[in-house]
Backbone as numpy.savetxt, mean C-alpha at the origin, in Angstrom:
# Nx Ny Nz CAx CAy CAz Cx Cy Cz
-3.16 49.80 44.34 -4.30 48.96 44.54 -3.80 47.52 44.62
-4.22 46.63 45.82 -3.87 45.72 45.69 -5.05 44.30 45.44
-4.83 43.45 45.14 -5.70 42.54 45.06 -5.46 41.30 45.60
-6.47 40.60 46.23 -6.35 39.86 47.47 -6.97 38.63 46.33
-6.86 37.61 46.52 -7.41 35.92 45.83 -8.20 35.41 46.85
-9.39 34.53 47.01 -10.02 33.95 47.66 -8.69 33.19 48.21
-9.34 32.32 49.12 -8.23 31.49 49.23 -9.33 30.20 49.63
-8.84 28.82 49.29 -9.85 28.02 48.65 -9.45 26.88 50.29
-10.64 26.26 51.23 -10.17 25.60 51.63 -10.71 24.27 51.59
-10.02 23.17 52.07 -10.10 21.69 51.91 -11.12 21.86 51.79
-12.40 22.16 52.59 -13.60 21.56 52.41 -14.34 22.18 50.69
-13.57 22.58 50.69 -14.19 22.90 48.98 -13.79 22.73 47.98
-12.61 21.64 48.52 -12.07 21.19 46.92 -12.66 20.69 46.17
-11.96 20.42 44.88 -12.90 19.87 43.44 -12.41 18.52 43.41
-13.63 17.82 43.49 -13.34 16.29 43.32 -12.79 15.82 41.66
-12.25 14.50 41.82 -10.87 14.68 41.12 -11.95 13.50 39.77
-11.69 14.12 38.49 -12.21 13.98 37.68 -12.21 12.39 37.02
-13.02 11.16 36.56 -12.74 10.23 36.35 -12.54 10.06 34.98
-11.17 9.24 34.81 -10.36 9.36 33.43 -11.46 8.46 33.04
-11.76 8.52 31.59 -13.16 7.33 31.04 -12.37 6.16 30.79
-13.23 5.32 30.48 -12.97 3.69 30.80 -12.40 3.67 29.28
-11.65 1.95 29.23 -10.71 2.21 28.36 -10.95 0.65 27.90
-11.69 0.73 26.74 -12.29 -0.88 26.15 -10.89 -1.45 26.17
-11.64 -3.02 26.17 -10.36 -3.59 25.85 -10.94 -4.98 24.90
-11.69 -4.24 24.18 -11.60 -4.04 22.66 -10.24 -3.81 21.78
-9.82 -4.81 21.18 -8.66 -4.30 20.26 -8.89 -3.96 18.49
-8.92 -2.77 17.64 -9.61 -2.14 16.23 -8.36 -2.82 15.66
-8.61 -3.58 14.74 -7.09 -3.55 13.59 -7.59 -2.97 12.62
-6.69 -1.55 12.13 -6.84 -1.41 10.65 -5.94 -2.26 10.01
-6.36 -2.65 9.06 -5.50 -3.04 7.80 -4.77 -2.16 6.63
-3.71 -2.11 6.45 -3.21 -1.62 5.14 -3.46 -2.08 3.80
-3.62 -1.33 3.18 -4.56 -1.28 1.52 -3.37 -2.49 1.10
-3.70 -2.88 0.51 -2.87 -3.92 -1.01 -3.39 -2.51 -1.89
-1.95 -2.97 -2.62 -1.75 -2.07 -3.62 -1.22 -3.37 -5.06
-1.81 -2.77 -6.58 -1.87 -3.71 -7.20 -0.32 -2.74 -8.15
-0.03 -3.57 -8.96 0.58 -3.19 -10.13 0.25 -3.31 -11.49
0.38 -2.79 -12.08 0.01 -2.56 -13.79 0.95 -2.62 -14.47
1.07 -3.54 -15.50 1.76 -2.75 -16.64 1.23 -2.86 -17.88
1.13 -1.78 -18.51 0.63 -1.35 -20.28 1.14 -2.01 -21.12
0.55 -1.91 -22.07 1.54 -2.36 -23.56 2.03 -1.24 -23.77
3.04 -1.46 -24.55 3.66 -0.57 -25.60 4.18 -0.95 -27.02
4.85 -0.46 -27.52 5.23 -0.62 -29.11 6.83 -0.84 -28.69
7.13 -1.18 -28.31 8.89 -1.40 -28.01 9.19 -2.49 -27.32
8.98 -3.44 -26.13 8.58 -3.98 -25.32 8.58 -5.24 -25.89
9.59 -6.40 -26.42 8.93 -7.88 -27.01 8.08 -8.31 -25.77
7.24 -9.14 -26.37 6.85 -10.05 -25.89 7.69 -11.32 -24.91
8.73 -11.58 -25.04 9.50 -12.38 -24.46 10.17 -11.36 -23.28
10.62 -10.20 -23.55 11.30 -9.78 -22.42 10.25 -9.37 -21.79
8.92 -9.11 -21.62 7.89 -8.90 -21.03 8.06 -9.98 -19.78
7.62 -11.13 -20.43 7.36 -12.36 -19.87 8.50 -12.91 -18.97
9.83 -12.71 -19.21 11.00 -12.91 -18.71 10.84 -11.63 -17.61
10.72 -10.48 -17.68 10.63 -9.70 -16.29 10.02 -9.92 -15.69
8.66 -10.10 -15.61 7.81 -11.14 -15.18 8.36 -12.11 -13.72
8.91 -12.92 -14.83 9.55 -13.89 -13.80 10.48 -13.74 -12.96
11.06 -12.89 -13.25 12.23 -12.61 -12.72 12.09 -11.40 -11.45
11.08 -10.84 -11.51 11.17 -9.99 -10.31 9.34 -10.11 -9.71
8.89 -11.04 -10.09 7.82 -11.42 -9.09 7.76 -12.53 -8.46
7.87 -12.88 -7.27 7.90 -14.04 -6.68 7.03 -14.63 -6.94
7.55 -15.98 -7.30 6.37 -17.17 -7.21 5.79 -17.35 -9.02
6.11 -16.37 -9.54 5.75 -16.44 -11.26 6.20 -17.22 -11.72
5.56 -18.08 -12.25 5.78 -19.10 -13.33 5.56 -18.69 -14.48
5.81 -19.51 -15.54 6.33 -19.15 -16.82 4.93 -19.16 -17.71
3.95 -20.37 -17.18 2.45 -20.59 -17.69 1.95 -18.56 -17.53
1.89 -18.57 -15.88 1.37 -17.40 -15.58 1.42 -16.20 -15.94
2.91 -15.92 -16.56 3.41 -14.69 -17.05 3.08 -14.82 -18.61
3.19 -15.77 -19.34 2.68 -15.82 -20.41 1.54 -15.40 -20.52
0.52 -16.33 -19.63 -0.76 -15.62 -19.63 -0.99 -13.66 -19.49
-0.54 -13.41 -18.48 -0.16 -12.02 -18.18 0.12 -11.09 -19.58
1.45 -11.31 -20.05 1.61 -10.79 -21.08 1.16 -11.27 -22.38
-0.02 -12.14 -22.86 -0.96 -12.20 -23.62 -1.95 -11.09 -23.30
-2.36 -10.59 -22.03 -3.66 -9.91 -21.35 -3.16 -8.89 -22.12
-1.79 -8.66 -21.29 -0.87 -7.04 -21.81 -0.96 -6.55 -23.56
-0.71 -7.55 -23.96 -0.66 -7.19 -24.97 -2.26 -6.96 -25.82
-2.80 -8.15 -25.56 -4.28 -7.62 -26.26 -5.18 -6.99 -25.71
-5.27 -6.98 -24.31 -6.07 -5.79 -23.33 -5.58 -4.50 -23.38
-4.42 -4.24 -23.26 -3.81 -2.82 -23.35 -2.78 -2.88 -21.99
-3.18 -3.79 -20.71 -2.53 -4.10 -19.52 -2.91 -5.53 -18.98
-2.53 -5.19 -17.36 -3.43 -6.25 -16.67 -2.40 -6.14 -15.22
-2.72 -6.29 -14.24 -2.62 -6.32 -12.73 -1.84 -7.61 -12.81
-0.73 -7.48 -12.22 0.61 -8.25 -12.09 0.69 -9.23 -11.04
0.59 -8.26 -9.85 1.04 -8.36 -8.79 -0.24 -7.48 -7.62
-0.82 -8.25 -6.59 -1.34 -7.58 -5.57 -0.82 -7.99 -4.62
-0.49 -6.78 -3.58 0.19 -6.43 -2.20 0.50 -5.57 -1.15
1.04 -5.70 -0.04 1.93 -4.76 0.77 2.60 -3.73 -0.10
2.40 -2.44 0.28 2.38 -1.14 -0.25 3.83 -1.10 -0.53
4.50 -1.58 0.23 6.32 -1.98 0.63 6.90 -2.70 -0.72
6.47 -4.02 -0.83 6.82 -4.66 -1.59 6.29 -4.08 -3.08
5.24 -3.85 -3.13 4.66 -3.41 -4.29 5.73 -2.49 -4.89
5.82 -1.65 -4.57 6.74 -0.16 -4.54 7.97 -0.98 -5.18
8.80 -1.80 -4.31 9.72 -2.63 -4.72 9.61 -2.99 -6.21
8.88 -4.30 -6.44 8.31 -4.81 -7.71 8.24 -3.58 -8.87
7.25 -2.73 -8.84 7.13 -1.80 -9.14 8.36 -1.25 -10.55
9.10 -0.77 -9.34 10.64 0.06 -9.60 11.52 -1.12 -10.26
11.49 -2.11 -10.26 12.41 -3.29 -10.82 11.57 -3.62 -12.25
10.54 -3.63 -12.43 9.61 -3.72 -13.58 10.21 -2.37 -14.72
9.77 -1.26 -13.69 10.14 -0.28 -14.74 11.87 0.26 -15.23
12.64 -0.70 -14.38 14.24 -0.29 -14.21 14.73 -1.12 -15.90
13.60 -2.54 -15.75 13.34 -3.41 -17.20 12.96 -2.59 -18.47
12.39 -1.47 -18.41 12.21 -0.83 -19.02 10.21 -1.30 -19.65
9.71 -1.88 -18.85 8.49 -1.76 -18.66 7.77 -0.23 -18.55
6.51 -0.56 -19.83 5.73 0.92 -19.38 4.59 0.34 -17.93
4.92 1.01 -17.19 4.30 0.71 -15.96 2.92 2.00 -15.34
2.07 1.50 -14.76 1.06 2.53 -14.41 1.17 3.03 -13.25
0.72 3.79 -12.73 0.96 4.39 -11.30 0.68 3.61 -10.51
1.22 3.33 -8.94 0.87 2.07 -8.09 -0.64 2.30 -7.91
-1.58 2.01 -7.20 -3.16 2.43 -6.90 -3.29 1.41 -5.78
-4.16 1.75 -4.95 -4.38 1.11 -3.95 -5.64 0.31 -4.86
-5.30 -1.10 -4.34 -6.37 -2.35 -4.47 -7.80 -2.62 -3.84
């Protein structure tokens, strides 16, 4: 048995489909800031708090980190640092390398 196909001619071709229009509209998402934490603990002076602090957050001053680790200590924490998910991560890992009790990163 054999089987034969129509066979399709010019005059019945399928007109050629229009690709949809293409805004030119530009969407920016933004990437989250992500904050940092760090806890108190029972081991942790107060001075080396404040000294990591400075030392691995840009731009910390000595007023600021004091303040900070006053929060830390009588709040239980307090948000360090808000940022780029990148840098955060960075900060982060250098805080806790200090031997900071640190909280999980969280988006801001």
């Amino acid at each position: 048995m054999t089987m034969t196909l129509p066979l399709v001619s010019s005059a019945t071709a399928i007109a050629p489909t229009a690709a949809p229009s293409r805004s030119n509209q530009v969407t920016r998402q933004h990437y989250p800031n992500f904050k940092i934490i760090v806890l108190n603990d029972d081991f942790n002076t107060f001075q080396h708090v404040t000294e990591s602090l400075m030392e691995h957050i840009p731009g910390m001053t000595l007023d600021r980190a004091l303040e900070l680790t006053n929060q830390i200590h009588h709040e239980g924490q307090a948000i360090v640092w808000v940022g780029p998910q990148e840098q955060a991560e960075l900060y982060h890992m250098q805080l806790g390398m200090e031997g900071l009790t640190m909280a999980p990163l969280e988006a801001a």
